[in-house]
ROVEX-7028 format. One line per 4 residues: number of its first residue (from 0); their letters; for each residue x, y, z of N, C-alpha, C. Coordinates in nm, 4 decimals. Layout:
# residues N
NUM) a) X,Y,Z,X,Y,Z,X,Y,Z  ...
//
This chain:
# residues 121
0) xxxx) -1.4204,1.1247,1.2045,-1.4416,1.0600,1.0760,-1.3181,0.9753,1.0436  -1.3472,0.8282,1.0204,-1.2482,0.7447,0.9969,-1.2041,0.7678,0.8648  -1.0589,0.7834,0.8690,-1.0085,0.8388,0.6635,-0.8696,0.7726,0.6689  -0.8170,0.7170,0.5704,-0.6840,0.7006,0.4803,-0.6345,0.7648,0.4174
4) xxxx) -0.5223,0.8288,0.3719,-0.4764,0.8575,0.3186,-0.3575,0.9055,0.2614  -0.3425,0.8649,0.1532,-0.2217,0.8225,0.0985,-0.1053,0.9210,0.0608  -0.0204,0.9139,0.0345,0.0892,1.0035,-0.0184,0.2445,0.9060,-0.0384  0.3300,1.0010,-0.1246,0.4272,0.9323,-0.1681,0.4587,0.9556,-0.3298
8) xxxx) 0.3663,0.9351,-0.4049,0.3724,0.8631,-0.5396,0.4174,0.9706,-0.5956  0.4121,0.9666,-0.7692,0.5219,1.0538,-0.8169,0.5401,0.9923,-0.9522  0.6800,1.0592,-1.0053,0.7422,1.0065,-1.1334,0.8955,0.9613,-1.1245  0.8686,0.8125,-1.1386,1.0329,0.7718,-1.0852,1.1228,0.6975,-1.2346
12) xxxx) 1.2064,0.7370,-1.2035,1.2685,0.6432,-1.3441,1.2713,0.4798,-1.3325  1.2798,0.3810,-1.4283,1.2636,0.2931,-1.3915,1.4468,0.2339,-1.3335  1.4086,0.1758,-1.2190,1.5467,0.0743,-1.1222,1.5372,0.1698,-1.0257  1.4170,0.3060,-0.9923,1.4148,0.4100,-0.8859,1.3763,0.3249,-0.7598
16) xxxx) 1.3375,0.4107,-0.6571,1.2485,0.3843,-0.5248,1.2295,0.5378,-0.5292  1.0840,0.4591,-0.4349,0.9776,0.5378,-0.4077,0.8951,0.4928,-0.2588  0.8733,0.5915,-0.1900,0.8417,0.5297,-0.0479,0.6719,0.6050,-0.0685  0.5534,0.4977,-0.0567,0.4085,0.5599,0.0029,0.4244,0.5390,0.1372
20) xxxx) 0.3264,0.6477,0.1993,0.2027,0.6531,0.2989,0.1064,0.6384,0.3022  0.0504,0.6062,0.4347,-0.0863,0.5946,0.4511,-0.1388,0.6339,0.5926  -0.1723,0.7164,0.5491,-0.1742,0.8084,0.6997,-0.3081,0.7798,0.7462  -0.3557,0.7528,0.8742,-0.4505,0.7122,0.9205,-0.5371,0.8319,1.0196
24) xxxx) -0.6613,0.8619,1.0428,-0.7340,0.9224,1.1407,-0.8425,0.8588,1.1441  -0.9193,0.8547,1.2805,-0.9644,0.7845,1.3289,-0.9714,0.6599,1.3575  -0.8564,0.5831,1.3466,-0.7945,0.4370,1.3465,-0.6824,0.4635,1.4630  -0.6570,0.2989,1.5374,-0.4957,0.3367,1.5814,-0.4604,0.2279,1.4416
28) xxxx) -0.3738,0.2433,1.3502,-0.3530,0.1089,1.2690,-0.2620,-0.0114,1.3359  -0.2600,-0.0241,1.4050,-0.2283,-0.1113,1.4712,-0.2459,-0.2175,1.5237  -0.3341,-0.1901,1.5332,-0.4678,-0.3150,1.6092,-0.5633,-0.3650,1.4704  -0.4966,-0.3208,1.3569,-0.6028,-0.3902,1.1539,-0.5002,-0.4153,1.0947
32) xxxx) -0.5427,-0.4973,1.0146,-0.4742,-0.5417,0.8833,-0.4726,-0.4590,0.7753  -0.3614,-0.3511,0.7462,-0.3350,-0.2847,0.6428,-0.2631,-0.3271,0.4776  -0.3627,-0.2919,0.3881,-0.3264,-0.3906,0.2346,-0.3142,-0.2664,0.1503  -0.1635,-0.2547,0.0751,-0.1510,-0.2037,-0.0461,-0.1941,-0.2546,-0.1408
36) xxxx) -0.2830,-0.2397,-0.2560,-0.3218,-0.2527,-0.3767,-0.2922,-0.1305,-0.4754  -0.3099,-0.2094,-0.6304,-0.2869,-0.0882,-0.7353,-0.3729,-0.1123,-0.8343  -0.3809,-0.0079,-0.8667,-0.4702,-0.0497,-0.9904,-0.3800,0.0319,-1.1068  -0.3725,-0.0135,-1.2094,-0.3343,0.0061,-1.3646,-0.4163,0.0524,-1.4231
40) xxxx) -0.3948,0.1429,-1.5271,-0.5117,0.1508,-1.6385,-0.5440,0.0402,-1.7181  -0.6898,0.0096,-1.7704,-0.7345,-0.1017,-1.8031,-0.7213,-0.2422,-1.7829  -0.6876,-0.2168,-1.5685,-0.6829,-0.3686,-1.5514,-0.7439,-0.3725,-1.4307  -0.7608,-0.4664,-1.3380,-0.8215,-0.4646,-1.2162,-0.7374,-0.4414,-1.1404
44) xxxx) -0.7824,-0.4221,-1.0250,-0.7092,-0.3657,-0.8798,-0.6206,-0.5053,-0.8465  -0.5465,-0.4644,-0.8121,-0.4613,-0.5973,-0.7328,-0.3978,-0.6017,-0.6456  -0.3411,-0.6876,-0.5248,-0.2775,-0.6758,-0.3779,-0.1306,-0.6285,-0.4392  -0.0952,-0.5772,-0.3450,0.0529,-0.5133,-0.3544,0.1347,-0.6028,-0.2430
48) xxxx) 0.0685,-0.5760,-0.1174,0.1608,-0.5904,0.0299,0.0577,-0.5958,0.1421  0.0381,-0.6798,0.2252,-0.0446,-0.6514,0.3087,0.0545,-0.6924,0.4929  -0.0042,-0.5964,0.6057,0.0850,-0.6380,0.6817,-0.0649,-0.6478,0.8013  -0.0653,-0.7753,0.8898,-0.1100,-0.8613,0.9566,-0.1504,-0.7439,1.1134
52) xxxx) -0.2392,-0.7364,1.1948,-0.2438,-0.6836,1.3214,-0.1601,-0.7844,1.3849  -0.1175,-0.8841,1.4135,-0.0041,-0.9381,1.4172,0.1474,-0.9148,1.3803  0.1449,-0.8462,1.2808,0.2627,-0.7363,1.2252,0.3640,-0.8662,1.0683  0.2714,-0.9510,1.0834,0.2873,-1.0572,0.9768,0.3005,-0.9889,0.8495
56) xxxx) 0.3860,-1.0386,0.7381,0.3298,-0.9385,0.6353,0.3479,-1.0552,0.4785  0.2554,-1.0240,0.4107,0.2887,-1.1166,0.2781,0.2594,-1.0080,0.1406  0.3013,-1.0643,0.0200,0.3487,-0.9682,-0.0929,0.2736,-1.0350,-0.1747  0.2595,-0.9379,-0.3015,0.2210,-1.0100,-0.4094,0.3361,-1.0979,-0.4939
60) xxxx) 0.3398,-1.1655,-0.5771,0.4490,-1.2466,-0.6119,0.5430,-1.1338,-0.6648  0.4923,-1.0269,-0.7701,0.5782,-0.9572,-0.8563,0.6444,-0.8794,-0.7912  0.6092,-0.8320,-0.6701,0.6515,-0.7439,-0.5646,0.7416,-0.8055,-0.4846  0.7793,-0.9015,-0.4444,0.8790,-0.9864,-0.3541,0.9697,-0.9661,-0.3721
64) xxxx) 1.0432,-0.9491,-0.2540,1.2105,-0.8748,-0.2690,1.2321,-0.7178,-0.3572  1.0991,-0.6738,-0.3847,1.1431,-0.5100,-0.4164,1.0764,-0.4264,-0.3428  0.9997,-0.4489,-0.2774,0.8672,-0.4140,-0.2537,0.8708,-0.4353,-0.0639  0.8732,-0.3372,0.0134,0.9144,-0.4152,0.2158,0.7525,-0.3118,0.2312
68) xxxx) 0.6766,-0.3332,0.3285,0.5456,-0.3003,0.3768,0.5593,-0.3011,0.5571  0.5470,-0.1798,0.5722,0.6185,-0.1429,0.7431,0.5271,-0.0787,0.8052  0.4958,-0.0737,0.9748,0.4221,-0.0113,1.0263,0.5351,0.1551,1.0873  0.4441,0.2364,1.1518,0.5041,0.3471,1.2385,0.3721,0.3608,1.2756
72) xxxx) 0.4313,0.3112,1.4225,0.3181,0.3023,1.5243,0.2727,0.4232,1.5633  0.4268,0.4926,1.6096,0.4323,0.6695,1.6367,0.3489,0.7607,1.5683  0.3761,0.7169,1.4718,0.2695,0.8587,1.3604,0.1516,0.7636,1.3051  0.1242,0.6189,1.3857,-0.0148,0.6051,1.2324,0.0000,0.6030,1.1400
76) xxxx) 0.0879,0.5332,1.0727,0.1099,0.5541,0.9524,0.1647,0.3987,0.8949  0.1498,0.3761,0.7695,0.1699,0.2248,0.7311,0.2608,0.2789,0.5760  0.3517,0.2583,0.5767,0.4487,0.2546,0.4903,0.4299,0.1390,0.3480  0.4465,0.2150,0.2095,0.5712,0.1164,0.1053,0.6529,0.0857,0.0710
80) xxxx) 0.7662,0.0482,0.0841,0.8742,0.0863,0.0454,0.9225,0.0259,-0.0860  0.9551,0.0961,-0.2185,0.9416,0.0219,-0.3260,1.0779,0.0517,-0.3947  1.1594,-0.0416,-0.4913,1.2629,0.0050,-0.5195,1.2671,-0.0940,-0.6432  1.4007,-0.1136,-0.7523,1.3633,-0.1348,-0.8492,1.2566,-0.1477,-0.9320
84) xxxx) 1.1870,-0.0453,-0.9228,1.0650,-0.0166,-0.9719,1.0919,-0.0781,-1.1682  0.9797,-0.0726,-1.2161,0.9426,-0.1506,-1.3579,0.8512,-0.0461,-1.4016  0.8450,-0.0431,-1.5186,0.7364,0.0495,-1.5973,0.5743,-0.0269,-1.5275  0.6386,-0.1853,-1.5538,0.4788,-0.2151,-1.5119,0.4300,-0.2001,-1.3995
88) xxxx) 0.4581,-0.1217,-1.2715,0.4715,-0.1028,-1.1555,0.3959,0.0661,-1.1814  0.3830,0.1038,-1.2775,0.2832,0.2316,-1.2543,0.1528,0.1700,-1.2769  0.0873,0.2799,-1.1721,-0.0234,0.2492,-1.1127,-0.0893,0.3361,-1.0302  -0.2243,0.3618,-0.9781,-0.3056,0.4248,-0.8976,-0.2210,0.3157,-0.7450
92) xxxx) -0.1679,0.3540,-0.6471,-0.1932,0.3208,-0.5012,-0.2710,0.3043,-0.4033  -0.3607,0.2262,-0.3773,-0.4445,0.2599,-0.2633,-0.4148,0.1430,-0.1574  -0.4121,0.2209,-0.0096,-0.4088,0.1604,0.0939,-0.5606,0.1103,0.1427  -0.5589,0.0250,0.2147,-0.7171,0.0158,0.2763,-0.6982,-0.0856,0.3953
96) xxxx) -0.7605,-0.0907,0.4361,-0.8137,-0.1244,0.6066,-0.9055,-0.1979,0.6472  -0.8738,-0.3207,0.6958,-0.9751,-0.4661,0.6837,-0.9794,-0.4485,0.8735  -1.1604,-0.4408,0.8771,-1.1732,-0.4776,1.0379,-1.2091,-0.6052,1.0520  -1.1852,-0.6593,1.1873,-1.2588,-0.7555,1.1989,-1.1422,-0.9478,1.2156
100) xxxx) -1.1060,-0.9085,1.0976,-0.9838,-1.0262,1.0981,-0.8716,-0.9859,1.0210  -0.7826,-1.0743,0.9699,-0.6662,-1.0447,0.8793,-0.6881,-1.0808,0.7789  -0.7930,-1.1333,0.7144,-0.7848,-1.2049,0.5975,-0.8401,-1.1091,0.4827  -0.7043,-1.0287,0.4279,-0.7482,-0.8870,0.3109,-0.7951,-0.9532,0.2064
104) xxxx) -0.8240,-1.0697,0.1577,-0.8486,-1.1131,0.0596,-1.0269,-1.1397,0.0317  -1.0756,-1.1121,0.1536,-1.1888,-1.1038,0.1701,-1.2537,-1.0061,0.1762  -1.1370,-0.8690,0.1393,-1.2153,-0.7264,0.1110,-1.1684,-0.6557,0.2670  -1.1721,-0.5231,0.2081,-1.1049,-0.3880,0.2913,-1.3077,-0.3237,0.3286
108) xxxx) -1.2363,-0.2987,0.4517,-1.3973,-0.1872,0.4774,-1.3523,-0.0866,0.4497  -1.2117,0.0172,0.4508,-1.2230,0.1165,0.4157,-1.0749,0.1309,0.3214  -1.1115,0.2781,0.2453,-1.0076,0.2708,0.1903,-0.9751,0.4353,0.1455  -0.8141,0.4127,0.0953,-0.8106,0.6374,0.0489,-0.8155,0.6246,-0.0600
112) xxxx) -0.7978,0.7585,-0.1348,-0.8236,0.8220,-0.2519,-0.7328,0.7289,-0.3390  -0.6260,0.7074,-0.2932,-0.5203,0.6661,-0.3835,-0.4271,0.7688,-0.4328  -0.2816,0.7155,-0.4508,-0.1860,0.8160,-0.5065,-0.1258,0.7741,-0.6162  -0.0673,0.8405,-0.7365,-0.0027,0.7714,-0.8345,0.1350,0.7883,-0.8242
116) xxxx) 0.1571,0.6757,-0.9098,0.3088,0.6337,-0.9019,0.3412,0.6015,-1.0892  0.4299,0.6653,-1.1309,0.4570,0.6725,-1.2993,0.6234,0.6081,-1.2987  0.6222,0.4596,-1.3628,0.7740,0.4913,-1.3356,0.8032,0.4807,-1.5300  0.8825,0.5620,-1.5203,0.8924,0.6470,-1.6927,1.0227,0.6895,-1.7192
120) x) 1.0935,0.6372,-1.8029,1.2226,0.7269,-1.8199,1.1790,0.8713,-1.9062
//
């Protein structure tokens, strides 16, 4: 059974870091295009970080320069790495998994539960 899933998130103060996972089974992630998104309360989901089967990677604007999106080939696993975090930076996490091509903007076939991330003094 192909699954995602996430881990990491938490309660960070704000100017913290915070590192997600996305742990993969039945995938090698390696060979797909893996996309962080978040969703907020009362707003829509939105791209976070996405990194290329090519190993290419592009950000959302607000995320640039705080925000690095990494593979580990070894464990399957697709990394966040997030640091000066912002209040507005809490959010639901979800990783997801585009077959087929690279282009995440055209939608994930699969995706995990999601993890939260609170950044709160």
């Amino acid at each position: 059974q192909a699954q995602l899933v996430e881990s990491g998130g938490g309660l960070v103060e704000p100017g913290g870091s915070l590192t997600l996972s996305c742990d993969a089974s039945g995938f090698k992630l390696k060979y797909y295009a893996i996309g962080w998104f978040r969703q907020a309360p009362g707003k829509e989901r939105e791209g976070v970080a996405a990194v290329a089967s090519d190993d290419s990677t592009s950000y959302g604007e607000s995320m640039k320069g705080r925000f690095t999106i990494s593979r580990d080939n070894a464990k399957n696993t697709v990394r966040l790495q997030m640091s000066s975090l912002k209040p507005e930076d809490t959010a639901v996490y979800y990783c997801g998994l585009r077959v087929g091509d690279n282009i995440v903007s055209r939608g994930m076939n699969y995706w995990g539960r999601g993890t939260l991330v609170t950044v709160s003094s």
